[in-house]
C-alpha positions as CSV (number, residue, x, y, z in Angstrom):
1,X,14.6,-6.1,224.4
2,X,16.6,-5.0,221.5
3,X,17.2,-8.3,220.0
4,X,13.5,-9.5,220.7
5,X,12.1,-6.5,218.3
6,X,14.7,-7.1,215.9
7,X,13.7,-10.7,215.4
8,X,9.6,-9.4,215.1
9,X,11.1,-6.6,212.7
10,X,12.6,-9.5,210.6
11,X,10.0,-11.5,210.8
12,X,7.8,-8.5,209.4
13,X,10.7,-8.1,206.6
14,X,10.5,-11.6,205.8
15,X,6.6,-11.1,204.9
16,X,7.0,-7.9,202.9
17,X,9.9,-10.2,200.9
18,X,7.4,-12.9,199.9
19,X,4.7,-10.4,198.7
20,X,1.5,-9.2,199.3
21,X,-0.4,-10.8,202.7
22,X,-3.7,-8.6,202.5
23,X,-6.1,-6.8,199.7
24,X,-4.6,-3.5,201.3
25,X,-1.5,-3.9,199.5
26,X,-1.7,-2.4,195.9
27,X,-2.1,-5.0,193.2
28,X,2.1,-4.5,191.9
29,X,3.2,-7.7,190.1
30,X,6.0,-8.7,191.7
31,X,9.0,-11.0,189.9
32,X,10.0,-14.1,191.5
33,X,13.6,-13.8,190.3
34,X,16.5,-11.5,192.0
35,X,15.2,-9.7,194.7
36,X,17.6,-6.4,195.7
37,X,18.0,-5.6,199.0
38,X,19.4,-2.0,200.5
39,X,20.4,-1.4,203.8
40,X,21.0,1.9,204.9
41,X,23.4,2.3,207.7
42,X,24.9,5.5,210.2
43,X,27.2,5.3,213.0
44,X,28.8,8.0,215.1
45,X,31.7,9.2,213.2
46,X,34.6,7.8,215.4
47,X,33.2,4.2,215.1
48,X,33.7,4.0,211.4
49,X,36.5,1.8,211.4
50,X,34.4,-0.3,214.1
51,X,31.0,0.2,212.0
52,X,33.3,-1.8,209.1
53,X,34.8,-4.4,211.2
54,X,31.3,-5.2,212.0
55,X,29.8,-4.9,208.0
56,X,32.7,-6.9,206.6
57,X,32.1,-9.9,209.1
58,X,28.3,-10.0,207.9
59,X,29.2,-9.3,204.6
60,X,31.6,-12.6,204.7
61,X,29.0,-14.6,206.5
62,X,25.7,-13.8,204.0
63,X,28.1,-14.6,201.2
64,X,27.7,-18.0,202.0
65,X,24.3,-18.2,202.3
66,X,22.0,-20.1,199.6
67,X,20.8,-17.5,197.3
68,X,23.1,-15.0,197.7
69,X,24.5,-13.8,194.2
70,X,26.2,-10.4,195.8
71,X,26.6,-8.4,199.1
72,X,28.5,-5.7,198.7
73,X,29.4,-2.5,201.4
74,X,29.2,1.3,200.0
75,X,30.6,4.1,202.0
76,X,29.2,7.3,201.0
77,X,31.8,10.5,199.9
78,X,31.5,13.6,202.3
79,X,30.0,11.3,204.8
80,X,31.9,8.1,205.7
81,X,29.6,7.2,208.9
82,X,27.4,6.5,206.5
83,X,26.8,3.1,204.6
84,X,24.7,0.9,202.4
85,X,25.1,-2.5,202.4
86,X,23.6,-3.7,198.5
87,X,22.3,-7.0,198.0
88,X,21.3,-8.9,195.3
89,X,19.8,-12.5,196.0
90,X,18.4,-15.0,193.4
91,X,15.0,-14.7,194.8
92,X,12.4,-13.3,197.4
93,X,12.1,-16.5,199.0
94,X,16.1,-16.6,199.8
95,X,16.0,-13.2,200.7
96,X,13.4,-13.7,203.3
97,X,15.4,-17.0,204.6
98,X,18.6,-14.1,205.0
99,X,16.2,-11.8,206.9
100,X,16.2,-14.7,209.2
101,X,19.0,-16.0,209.8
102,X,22.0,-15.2,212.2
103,X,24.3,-12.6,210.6
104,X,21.3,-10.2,210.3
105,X,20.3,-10.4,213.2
106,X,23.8,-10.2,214.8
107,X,24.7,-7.2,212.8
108,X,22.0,-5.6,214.2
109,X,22.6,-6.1,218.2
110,X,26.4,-5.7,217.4
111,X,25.5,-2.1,215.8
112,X,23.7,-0.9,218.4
113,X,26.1,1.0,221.0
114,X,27.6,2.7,218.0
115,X,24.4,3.3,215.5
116,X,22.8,6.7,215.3
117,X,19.4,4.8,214.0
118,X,18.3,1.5,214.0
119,X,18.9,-0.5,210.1
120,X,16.7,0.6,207.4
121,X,16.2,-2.3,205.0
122,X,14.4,-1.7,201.3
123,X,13.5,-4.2,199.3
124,X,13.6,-4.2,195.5
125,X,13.1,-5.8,192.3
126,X,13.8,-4.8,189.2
127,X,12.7,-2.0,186.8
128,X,15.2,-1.6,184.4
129,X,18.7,-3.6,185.1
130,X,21.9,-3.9,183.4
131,X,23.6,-7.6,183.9
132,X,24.8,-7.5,187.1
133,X,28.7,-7.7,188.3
134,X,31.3,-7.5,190.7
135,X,32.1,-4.1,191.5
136,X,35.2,-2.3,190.9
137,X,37.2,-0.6,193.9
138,X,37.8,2.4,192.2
139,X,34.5,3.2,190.4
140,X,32.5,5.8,191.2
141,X,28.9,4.3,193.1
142,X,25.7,6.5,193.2
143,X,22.7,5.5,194.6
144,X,19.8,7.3,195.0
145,X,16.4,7.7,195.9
146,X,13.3,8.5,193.3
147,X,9.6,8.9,195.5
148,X,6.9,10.8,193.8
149,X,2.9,11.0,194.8
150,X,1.4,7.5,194.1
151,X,-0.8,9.2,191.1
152,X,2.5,9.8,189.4
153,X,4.0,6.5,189.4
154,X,3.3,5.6,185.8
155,X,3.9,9.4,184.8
156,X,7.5,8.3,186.7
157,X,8.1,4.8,184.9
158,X,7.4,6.7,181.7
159,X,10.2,9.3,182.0
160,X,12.2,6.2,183.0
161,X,12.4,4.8,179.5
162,X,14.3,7.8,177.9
163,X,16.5,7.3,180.7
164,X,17.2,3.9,180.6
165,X,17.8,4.0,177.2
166,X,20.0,6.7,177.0
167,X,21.9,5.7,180.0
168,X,23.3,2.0,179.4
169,X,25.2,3.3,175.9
170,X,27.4,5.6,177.4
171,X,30.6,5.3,177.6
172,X,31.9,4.7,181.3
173,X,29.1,3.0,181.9
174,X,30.0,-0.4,184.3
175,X,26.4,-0.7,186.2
176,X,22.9,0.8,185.6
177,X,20.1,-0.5,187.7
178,X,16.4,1.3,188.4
179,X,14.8,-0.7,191.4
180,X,11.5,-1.0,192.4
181,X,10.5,-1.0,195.9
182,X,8.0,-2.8,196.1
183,X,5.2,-4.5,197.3
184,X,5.9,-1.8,200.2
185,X,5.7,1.0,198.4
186,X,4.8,1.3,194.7
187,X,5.9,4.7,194.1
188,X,9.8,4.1,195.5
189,X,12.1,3.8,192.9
190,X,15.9,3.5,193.8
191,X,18.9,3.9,190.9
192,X,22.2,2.2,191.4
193,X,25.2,3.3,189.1
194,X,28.3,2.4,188.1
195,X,30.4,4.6,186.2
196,X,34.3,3.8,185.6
197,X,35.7,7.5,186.6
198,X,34.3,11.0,188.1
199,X,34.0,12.0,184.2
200,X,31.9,9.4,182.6
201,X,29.5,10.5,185.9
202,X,29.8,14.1,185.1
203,X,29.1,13.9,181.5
204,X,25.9,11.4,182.4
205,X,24.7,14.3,184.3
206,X,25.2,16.4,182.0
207,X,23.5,14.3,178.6
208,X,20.7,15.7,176.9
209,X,18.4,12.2,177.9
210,X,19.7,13.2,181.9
211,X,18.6,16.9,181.6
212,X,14.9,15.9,180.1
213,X,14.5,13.4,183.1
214,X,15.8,15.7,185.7
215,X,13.3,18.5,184.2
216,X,10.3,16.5,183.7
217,X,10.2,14.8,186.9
218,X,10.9,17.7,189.4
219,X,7.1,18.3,189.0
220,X,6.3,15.3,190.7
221,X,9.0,14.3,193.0
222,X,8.2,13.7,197.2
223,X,11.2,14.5,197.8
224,X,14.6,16.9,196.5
225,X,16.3,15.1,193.8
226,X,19.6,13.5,195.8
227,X,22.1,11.9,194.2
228,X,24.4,10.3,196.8
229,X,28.2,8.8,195.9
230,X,29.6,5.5,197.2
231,X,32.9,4.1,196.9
232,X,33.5,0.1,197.9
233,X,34.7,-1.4,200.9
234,X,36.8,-4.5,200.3
């Protein structure tokens, strides 16, 4: 029975990919270029080693799919049962194909006696991007989740700007990406960073155009503001 819903929870992937299907959905424009896709994985901690196995195999495989620019694995710091496999494909069409096709699926049926919850695929496109690239083994990763009341979206994408802008000069700097979820949900926002060492991530933190953002949008935030760090699996 596993398998059967995963393939209907593809198949219901696979139409939130290629946009909106009903009026209900909120009129977002959505960008028919590189669609970002972020898998959020757990395991029980003494599978870890089997939980990677498993990720590099369908890492290798959806490499060498049509479409696929990168696939990458993250394993978060503090917690290393804990993973996100990042995606970036050249569109939402080739990203629905991928929700479709074999090493999804597999990965999921092969996860199962060691996952703590079943995969929990966002899809994104972007906000605010800096050129893409491979990532560095020793950088540090931090992902992170932005979700305020839908009435504060724009209030959100404004405090972005100051952010964005600030952000992508710094030295340190390898990566800076804010993602927007949607057409699922309009007021998901995800940021993906790269920063070269520990200190060009603590002095980010610490920049005058970090501190306003952090300040302006606690007001409006759905949930605490979590900043999670990554390092690469090769």
């Amino acid at each position: 029975m596993r398998s059967l819903s995963w393939l209907f929870a593809c198949a219901g992937l696979a139409a939130i990919i290629a946009g909106p299907a009903s009026a209900q959905n909120p009129p977002v424009p959505l960008i028919d270029g590189p669609t970002y896709l972020m898998t959020y994985i757990e395991v029980i901690p003494s599978a870890n080693a089997r939980a990677i196995a498993m990720l590099k195999e369908y890492r290798d495989a959806s490499r060498k799919e049509p479409g696929a620019n990168y696939v990458d694995i993250y394993q978060e710091e503090g917690q290393s049962h804990r993973f996100i496999l990042s995606e970036i494909w050249q569109n939402r069409g080739m990203a629905a194909d991928h929700t479709k096709a074999a090493a999804m699926a597999g990965l999921a049926q092969k996860l199962t006696p060691i996952e703590l919850g079943p995969l929990d695929t966002r899809i994104h496109q972007a906000h605010s991007v800096t050129p893409p690239k491979a990532p560095s083994a020793n950088d540090v990763i931090v992902i992170s989740h932005i979700d305020v009341a839908g009435g504060n979206t724009q209030n959100l994408i404004n405090a972005f700007a100051p952010l964005w802008e600030g952000s992508r000069k710094e030295a340190g700097m390898v990566r800076y990406e804010i993602l927007d979820e949607v057409p699922a949900h309009v007021n998901h926002f995800r940021s993906f960073e790269e920063w070269s060492n520990l200190a060009a991530f603590e002095a980010h933190n610490r920049a005058p155009h970090t501190q306003a953002y952090r300040s302006t949008v606690l007001q409006w935030l759905g949930t605490p503001f979590d900043q999670r760090l990554y390092r690469l699996v090769n």
